[in-house]
Each structure stands twice: as structure tokens, then as C-alpha cells.
C-alpha positions as CSV (number, residue, x, y, z in Angstrom):
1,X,67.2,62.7,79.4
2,X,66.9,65.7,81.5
3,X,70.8,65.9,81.5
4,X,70.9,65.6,77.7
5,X,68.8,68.7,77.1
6,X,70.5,70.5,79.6
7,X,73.7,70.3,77.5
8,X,72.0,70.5,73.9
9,X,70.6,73.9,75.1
10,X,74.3,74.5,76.6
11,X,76.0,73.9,73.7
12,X,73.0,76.3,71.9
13,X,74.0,78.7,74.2
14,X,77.9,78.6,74.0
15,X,77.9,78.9,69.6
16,X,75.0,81.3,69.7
17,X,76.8,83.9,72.3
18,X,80.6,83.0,71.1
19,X,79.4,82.9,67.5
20,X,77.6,85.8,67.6
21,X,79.3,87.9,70.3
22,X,76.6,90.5,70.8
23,X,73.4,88.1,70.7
24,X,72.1,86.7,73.7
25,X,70.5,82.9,74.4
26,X,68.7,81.3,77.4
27,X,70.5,79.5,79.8
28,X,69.2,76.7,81.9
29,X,68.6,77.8,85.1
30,X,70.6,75.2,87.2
31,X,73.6,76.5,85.2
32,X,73.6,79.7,86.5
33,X,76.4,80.5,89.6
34,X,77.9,83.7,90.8
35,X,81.5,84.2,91.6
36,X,80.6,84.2,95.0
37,X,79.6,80.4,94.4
38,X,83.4,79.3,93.1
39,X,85.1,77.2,95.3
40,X,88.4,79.2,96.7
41,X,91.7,78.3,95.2
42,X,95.2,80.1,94.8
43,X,94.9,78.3,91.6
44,X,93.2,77.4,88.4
45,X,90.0,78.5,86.7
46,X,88.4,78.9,89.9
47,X,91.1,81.6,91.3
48,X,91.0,82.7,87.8
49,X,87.5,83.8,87.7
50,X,87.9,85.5,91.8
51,X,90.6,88.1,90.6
52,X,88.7,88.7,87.4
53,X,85.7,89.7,89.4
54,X,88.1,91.6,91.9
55,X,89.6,93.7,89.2
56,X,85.8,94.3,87.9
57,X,86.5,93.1,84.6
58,X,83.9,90.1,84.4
59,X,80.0,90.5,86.2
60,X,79.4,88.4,89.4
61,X,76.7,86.3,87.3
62,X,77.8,83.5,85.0
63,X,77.2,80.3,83.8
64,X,78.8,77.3,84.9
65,X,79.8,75.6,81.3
66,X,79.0,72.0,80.0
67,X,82.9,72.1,79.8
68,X,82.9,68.3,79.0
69,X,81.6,69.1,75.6
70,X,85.0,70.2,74.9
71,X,86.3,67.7,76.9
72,X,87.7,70.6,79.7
73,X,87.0,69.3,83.7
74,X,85.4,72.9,84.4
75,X,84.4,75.6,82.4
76,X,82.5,79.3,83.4
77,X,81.2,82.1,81.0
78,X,81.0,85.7,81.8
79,X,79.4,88.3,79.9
80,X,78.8,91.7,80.2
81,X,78.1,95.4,78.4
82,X,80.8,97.6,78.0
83,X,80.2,100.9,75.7
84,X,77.3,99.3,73.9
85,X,79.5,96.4,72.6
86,X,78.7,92.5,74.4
87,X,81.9,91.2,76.3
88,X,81.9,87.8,76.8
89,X,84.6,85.8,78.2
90,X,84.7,81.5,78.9
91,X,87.2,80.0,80.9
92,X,88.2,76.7,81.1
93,X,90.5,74.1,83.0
94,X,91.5,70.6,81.8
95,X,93.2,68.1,83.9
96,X,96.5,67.6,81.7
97,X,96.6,64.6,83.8
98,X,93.5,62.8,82.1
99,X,92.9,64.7,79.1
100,X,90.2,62.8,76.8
101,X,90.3,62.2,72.9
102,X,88.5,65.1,72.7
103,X,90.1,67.4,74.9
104,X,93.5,66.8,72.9
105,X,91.8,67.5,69.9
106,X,90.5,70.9,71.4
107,X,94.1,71.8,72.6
108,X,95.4,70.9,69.3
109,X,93.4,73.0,67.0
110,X,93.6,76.1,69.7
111,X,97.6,75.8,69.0
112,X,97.5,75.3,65.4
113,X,95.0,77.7,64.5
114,X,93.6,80.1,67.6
115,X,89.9,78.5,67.1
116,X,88.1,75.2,67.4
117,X,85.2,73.7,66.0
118,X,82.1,72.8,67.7
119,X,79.6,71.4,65.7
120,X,80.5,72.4,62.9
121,X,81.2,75.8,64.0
122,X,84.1,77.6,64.4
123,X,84.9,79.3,67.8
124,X,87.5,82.3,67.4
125,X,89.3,84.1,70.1
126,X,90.4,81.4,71.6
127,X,94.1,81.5,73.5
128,X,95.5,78.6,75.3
129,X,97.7,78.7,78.5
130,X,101.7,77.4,77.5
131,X,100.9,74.6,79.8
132,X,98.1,73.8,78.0
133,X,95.8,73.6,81.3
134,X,93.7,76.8,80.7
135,X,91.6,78.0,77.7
136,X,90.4,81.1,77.4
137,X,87.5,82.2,74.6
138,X,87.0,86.0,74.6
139,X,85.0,88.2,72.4
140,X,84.3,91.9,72.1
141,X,84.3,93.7,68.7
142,X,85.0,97.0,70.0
143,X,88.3,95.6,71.7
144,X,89.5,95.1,68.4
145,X,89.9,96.2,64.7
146,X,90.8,99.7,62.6
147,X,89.6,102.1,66.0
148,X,89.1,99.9,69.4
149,X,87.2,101.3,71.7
150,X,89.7,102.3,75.0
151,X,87.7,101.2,77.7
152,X,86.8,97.9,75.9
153,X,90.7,97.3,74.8
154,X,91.9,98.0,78.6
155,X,89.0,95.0,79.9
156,X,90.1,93.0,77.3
157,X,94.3,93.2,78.3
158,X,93.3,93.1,81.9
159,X,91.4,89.8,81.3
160,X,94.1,88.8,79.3
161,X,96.8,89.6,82.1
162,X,94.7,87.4,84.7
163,X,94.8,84.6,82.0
164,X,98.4,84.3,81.1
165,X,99.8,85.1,84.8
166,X,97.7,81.6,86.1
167,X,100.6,79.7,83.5
């Protein structure tokens, strides 16, 4: 029981602050981990998440995702301010190996259409690794449109650089 609410109020938390982009929800408490706290890797989400934090791009404080939901083996959100505008940015591994009815339907919509659907809502800013391992969500609406804020546009290709060179 204990583990359903934790992901009901996950997956409350992942539409409301991907959804929303500048809104913020509660997170269960137990979900919480720093990058400190991610296991050491030259690969994956994990290493992913290390030279993020390195470059200063994402805050030490995350969340460690319900990533199953998705039907991804791991899964972290980041967020932080950057000129006034909320940045947040989820990253997520699947084991291509194993992948679940679910997870291929995640992959499958990120290719097609650069979003997914969570119930019932869609998630934008989504990109997907070429090997389809890694997903990453990111949203900041001063990184984009008619006049982008600078600093916000540079986090956001940084982040984006991390992402694509972990192919």
C-alpha cells in the first residue's frame, strides 16, 4: 500500500512539474538523493547525471524517479532556477535488453512524435538516445521561443551535449 502512494504521488509529481514546467509539487521524502548518492559508472544515467553536476548544469538535489511507470530501469529529476525561469531536466535508462510492453510503447511515441502520454497527459521535450537506452525530458521556457534567454539556452545545449555524447 505504502508503495502504491509513493508512486501515485510520484507520478503527481512528474505531470505536475513536466506539465507545468515552472510549478512546483511535493516529493516523497524517501525519493529524494543527491548526486553524491549515484552509484559511479563511466556509463549510463548514472555517469550521465555526475558530469551534469560537474559542469554545474543540474543542482546536487534530485529525485530518484518511479521510472517503472514508464517502464525505464532508473530514472532521476533535476530542477533548478535559472533567470527566474524553472529548469527541469529527467533522465532515464532502460535495459534494451528487457524492455517491457510499456517501455516500447514509451520509446515508440518519443520517436514518432517527441512526447509521450502519461495518464492521459502529454509530456513534451522529450529526446531519445539513437540507441534508444536513454530518455531525456527537459523543460525551460526561457531556453526557447521568439527571444531565449542566453544563459538558459547555453544550460539547456550543455545538458543536451552530456545527453547525446552517452549514445
Amino acid at each position: 500500500m505504502k508503495k502504491l502512494i509513493a508512486i501515485c504521488l510520484s507520478i503527481i509529481a512528474v505531470v505536475s512539474l513536466v506539465g507545468c514546467g515552472s510549478q512546483s509539487a511535493a516529493v516523497p521524502t524517501e525519493n529524494k538523493v543527491t548526486v553524491e548518492d549515484i552509484e559511479s559508472g563511466t556509463t549510463g544515467v548514472d555517469s550521465m547525471c555526475k558530469k551534469m553536476r560537474e559542469s554545474e548544469y543540474i543542482p546536487n538535489d534530485g529525485v530518484k524517479m518511479n521510472a517503472e511507470i514508464i517502464g525505464a530501469a532508473k530514472g532521476y529529476r533535476f530542477q533548478d532556477s535559472v533567470n527566474g525561469s524553472t529548469m527541469t531536466v529527467e533522465l532515464y535508462e532502460f535495459d534494451t535488453k528487457n524492455l517491457s510492453d510499456t517501455a516500447k510503447a514509451t520509446i515508440a511515441d518519443v520517436k514518432e512524435k517527441g512526447s509521450f502520454t502519461i495518464f492521459g497527459r502529454e509530456v513534451t521535450g522529450v529526446s531519445m538516445s539513437e540507441n534508444e537506452k536513454y530518455m531525456m525530458v527537459y523543460a525551460d521556457a526561457k531556453a526557447e521561443g521568439d527571444k531565449p534567454e542566453e544563459k538558459n539556452k547555453e544550460r539547456k545545449t550543455g545538458i543536451t551535449k552530456v545527453f547525446m555524447a552517452q549514445q
